[in-house]
C-alpha positions as CSV (number, residue, x, y, z in Angstrom):
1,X,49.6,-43.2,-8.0
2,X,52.5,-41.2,-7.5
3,X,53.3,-39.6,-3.7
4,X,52.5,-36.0,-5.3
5,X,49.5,-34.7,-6.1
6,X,48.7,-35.1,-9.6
7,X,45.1,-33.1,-9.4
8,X,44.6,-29.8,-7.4
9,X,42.4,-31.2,-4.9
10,X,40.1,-28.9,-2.1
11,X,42.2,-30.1,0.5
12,X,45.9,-28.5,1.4
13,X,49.1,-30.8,0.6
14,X,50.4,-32.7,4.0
15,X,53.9,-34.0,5.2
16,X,52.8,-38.0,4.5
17,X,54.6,-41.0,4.7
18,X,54.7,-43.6,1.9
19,X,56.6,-47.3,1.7
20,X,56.9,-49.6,-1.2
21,X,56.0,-53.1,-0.4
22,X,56.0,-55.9,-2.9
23,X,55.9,-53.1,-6.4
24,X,52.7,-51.6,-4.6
25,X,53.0,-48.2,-2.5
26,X,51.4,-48.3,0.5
27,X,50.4,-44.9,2.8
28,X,51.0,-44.1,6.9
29,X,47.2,-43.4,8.8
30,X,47.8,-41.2,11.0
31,X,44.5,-42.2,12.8
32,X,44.7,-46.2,12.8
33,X,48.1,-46.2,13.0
34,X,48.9,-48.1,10.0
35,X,49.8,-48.3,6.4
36,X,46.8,-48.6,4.0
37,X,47.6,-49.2,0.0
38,X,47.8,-46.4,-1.8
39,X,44.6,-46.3,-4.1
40,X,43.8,-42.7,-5.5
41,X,40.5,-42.7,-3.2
42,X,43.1,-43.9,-0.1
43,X,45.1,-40.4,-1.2
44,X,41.7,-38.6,-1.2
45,X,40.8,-39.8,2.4
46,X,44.1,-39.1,4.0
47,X,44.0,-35.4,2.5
48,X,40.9,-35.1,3.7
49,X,41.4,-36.7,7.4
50,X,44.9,-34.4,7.8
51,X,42.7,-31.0,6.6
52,X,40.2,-31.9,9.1
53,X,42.6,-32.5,12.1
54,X,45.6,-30.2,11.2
55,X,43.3,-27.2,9.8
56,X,40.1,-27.6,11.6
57,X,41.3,-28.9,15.1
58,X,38.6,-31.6,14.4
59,X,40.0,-34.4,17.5
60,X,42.1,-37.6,16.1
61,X,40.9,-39.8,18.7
62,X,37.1,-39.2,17.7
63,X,37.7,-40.3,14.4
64,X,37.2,-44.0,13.4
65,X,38.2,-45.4,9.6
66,X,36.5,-47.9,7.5
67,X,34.0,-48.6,10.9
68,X,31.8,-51.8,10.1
69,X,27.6,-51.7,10.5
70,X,24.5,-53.2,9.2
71,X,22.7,-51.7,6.8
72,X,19.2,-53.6,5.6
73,X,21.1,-56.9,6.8
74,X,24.0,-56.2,4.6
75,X,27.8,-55.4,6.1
76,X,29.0,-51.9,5.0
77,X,31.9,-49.7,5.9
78,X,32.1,-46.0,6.1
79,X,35.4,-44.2,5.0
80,X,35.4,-42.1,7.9
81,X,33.3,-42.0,10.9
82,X,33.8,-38.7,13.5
83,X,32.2,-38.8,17.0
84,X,31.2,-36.0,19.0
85,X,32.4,-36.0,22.8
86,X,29.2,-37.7,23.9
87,X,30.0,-41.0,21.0
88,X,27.1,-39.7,19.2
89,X,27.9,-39.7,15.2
90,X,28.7,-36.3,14.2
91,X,30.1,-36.5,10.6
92,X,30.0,-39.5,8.3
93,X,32.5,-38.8,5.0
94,X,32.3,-41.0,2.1
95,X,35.2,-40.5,-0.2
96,X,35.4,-41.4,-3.8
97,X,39.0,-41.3,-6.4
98,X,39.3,-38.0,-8.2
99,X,38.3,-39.6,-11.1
100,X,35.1,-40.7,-9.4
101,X,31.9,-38.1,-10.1
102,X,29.7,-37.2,-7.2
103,X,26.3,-38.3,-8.1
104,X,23.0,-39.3,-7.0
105,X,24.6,-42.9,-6.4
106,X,26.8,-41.4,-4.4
107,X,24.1,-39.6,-2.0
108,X,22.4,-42.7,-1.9
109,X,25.5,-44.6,-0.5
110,X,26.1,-42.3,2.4
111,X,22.3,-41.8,2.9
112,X,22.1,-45.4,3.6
113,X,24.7,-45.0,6.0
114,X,22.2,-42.5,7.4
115,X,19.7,-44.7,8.0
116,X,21.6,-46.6,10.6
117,X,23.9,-43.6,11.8
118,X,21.9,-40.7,12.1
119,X,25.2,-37.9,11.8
120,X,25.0,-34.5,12.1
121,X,26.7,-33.8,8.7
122,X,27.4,-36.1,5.7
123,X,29.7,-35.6,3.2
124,X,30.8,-36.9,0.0
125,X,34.3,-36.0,-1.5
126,X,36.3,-36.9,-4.8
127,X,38.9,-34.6,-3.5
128,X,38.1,-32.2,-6.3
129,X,34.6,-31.3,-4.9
130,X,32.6,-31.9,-2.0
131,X,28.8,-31.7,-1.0
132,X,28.0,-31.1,2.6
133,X,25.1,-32.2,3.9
134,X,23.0,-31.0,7.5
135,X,20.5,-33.4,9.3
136,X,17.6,-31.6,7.6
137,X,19.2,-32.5,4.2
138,X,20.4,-28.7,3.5
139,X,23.5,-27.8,1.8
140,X,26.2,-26.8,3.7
141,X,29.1,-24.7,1.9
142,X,32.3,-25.6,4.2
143,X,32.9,-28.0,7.0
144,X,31.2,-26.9,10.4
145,X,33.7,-26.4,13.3
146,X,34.0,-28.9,15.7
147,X,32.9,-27.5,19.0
């Protein structure tokens, strides 16, 4: 993984910061506050965190990354976790390498995540696409506004 895009992906280009440790390159969070490794679904989730705080005004501090739960007894993580002013769950984002297809495994991963979360919205990205999904299951064609 390079620190340019190699793929034109749905979300814009951002000012990002990158450090080599130990051969492997390593990219800043803005939310957590830290470096994460570099993995092409890490590049996918930054692009899509910055588009959704720089571009939509979505609030930084209501997001959470890689938040533990339960599901069916088993300990999962979501990629990105968004709260509404009242802590309620209001977007859960699951996001998958560019070379990753969006399929029906991927629904079922995030509707898992469902289950237990009960979010407004879901989403599933590769970066190249994404599927937006409303509490009644409907599609959604672009990110609601965070109001």
């Amino acid at each position: 993984m390079t620190t340019s895009p190699e793929l034109n992906l749905v979300f814009p280009p951002f000012a990002h910061k990158v450090k080599k440790n130990e051969g492997k390159l390593y990219i800043f969070e803005e939310i957590s506050k830290k470096y994460r490794l570099l993995t092409p679904e890490e590049w996918v989730r930054q692009h899509c965190i910055q588009y959704l705080v720089n571009d939509m005004n979505y609030p930084a501090s209501l997001f959470q990354i890689e938040g533990g739960m339960k599901v069916d007894k088993l300990n999962r993580r979501t990629d990105i976790r968004i709260f509404n002013s009242k802590g309620d769950v209001f977007m859960l984002i699951e996001c998958k390498a560019p070379h990753v297809q969006l399929t029906v495994e991927t629904l079922q991963q995030i509707a898992q995540y469902q289950k237990v979360q009960r979010a407004e919205y879901l989403v599933i990205t590769n970066g190249l696409h994404y599927h937006i999904f409303n509490k009644s299951s409907e599609i959604i064609t672009d990110f609601p506004s965070y109001s």
